[in-house]
N, C-alpha and C positions, 0 to 999 in steps of 0.2 A: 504494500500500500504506500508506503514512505517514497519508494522508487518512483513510482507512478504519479504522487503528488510533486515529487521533484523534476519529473519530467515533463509534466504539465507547467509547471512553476516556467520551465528553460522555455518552453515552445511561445508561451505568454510574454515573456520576455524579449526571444527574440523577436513578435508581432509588433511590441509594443515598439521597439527600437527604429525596426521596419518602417515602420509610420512616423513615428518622429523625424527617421533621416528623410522619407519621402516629400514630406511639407516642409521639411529643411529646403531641400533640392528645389520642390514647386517656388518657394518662397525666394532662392537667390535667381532663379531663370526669369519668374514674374520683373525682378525687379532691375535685371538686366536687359529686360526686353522692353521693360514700360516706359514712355516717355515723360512721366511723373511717377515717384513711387510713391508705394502705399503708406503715408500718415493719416490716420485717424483723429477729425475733426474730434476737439476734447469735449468728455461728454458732458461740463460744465457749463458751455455754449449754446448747448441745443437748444436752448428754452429760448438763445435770444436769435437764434437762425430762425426760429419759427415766427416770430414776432416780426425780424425784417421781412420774412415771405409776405408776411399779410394774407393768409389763405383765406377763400371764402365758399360758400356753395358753388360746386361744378368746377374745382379747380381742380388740373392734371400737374402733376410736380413731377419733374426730371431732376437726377442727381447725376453728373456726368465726373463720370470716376468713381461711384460710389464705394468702391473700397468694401468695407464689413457690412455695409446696408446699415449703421446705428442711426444715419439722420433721417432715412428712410424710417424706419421702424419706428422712431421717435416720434415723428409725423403721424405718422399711421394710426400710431396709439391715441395718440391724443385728437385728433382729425378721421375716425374712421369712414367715414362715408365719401373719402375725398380717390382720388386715385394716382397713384407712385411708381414709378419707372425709376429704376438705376439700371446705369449702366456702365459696366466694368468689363476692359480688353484683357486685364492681369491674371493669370490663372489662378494664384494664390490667392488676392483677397475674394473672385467671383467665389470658389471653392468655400471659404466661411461665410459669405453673406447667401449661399443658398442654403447651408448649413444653419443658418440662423432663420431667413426665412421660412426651410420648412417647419422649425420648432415653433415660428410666431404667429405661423397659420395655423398650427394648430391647438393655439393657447388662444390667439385673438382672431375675430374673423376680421382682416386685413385685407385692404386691396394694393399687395404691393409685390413686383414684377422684378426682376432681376435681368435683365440681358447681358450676355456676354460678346460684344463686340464695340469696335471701334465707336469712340462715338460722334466721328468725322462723319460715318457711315449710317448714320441713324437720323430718318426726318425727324425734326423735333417742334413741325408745324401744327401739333396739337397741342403744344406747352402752354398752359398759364404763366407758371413758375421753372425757374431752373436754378437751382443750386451749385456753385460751384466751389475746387479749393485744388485749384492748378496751378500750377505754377504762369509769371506771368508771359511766356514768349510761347504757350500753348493758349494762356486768355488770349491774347490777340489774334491768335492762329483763328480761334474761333469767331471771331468779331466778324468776316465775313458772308460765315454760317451763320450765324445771328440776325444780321441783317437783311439775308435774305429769306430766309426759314423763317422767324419768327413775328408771329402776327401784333399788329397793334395791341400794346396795354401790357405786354409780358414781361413778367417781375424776373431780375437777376438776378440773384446775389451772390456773392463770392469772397469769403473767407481769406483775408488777407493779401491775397493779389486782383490786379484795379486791371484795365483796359489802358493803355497808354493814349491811346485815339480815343477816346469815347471819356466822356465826362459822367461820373453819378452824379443822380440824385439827392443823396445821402450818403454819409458816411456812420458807422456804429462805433466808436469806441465801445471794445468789451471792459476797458480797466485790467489788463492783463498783465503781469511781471515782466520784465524786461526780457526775460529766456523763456518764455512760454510761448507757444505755438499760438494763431489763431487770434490775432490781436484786434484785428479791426473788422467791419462788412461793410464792402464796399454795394449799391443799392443802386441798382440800373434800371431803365423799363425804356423797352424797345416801341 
């Protein structure tokens, strides 16, 4: 019996290892290959990314890079009746935020979508809202997707990097320490 729980014990271990170094691997290719890598909007912020959104009845929100799905989910939670697209090209974070949206589907009835491609490659002509947190020579990249995709009245906002061409709205001071991520939202509408 001892042999046999020992040898269960080894096999479990090496699965466990397995899997670690796998999402190791997924996690340095993701971030070799992505043209921003994967930082997670701090989840301290959410409450005031939701606030610069402004959602309201019939609003569709796009997360473009959504990474883990948290802003997505966040939203979701607290706005259930609205409807949520992310979209992430990275294999690693898509891998966690379906990971999470399956759990959240089936804890919340959620209307929130995860795609996994480019999001150069995605019409995004049914946006309300889009949320961004790109670095900023990929914002501008997309400013003339924006522009032509994006219908009157569509809310931007973007977490720390602005549009060099294009002037917001508003600006958000979060009050954020000097080394912390995520310091300001930049508030655009097309």
């Amino acid at each position: 019996m001892i042999i046999f729980i020992t040898y269960l014990f080894n096999w479990l271990a090496f699965i466990v290892l397995l899997s670690v170094l796998c999402l190791l691997l997924l996690w340095m290719w993701s971030n070799i290959r992505a043209k921003v890598p994967f930082v997670g909007v701090p989840v301290n912020v959410l409450k005031d990314i939701e606030k610069a959104l402004a959602l309201k009845e019939g609003s569709v929100v796009y997360d473009l890079g959504c990474g883990d799905g948290r802003v997505l989910f966040y939203l979701a939670k607290n706005n259930p009746k609205l409807k949520y697209i992310g979209i992430e090209n990275s294999p690693f974070p898509f891998v966690i935020a379906s990971v999470l949206l399956y759990w959240n589907k089936k804890i919340n009835n959620i209307n929130v979508e995860i795609i996994k491609k480019d999001f150069f490659d995605v019409d995004l002509s049914n946006a309300t809202h889009i949320f961004t947190y790109l670095y900023p020579n990929v914002m501008d990249d997309l400013l003339p997707k924006f522009d032509k995709e994006l219908k009157r009245g569509t809310r931007v906002v973007s977490a720390s990097f602005h549009f060099t061409t294009k002037r917001e709205i508003a600006l958000v001071d979060l009050k954020r320490g000097k080394y912390q991520l995520a310091k300001q939202l930049y508030i655009y509408e097309f």
